[in-house]
C-alpha positions in Angstrom: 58.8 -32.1 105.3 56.9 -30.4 102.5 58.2 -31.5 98.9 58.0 -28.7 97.4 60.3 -26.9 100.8 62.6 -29.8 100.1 63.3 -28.8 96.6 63.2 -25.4 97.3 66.1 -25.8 100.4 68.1 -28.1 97.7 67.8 -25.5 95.0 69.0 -22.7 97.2 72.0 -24.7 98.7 73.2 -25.6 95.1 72.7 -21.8 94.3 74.7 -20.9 97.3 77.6 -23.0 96.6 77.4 -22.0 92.6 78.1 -18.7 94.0 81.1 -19.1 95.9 82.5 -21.1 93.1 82.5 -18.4 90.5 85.5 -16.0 90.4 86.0 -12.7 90.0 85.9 -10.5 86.4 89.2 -10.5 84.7 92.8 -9.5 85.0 93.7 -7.7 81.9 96.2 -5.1 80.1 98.2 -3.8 77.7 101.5 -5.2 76.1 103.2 -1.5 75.4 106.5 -1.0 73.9 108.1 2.4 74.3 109.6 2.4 70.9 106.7 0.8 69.1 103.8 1.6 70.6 101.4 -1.4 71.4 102.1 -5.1 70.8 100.5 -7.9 69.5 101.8 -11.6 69.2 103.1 -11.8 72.1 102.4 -15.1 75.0 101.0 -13.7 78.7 101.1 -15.6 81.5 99.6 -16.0 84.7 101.9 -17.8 87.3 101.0 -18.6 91.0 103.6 -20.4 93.3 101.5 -23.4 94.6 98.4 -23.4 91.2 101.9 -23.4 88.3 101.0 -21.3 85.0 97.7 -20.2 83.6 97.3 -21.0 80.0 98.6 -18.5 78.1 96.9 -15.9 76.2 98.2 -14.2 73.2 98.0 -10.3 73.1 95.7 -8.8 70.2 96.7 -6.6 67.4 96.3 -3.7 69.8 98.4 -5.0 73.0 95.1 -6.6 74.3 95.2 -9.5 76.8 93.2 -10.8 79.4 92.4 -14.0 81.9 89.2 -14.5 83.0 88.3 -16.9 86.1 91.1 -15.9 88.2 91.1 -16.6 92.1 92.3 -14.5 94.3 96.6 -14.8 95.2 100.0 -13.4 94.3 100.8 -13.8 90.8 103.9 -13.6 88.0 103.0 -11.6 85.5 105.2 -13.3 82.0 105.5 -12.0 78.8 107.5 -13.9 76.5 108.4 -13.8 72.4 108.9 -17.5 71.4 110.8 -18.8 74.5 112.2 -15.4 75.3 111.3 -13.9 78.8 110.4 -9.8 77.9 108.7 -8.7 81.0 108.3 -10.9 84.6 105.7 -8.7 87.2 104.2 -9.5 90.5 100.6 -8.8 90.7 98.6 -9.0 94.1 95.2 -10.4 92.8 91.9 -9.7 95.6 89.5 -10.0 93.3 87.3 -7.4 91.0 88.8 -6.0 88.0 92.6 -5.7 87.5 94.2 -3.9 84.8 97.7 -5.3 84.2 99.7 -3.1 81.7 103.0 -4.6 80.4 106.1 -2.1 79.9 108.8 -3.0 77.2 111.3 -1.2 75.9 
């Protein structure tokens, strides 16, 4: 075999396989209270039954969050202030873009 079609067929299967590696874009929201408007400070979590938690994120000034690199699977959506549990969600995750929002009261 060719060298240079050696290389070539190695580059292309480690191109391949990069590809099905990567995940898709992110899951992302907005913490929103209904008395305060958006909230920042707060600790979001991603939990999946078999994978255990994501680490967390915190949300911005403006409510902001997101995870990046998530695969695809059922997950708990957490909020929580210090150790307190505000908001618990289940989000079915298939990929693409995912936007998240968090209710509180």
């Amino acid at each position: 075999m060719n060298s240079r079609v050696f290389v070539l067929v190695i580059v292309a299967v480690i191109a391949c396989g990069g590809m099905r590696a990567q995940t898709g874009p992110p899951i992302y929201g907005q913490v929103i209270s209904q008395s305060r408007g958006p909230v920042g400070g707060l600790t979001v979590s991603l939990v999946h039954p078999t994978f255990g938690r994501s680490t967390p994120v915190f949300s911005q000034a403006n409510g902001a969050y997101f995870f990046s690199n998530v695969p695809p699977g059922q997950y708990y959506v957490e909020a929580y202030w210090g150790n307190t549990l505000l908001y618990r969600g289940v989000v079915n995750y298939i990929g693409g873009s995912l936007a998240v929002n968090i209710p509180l009261p």
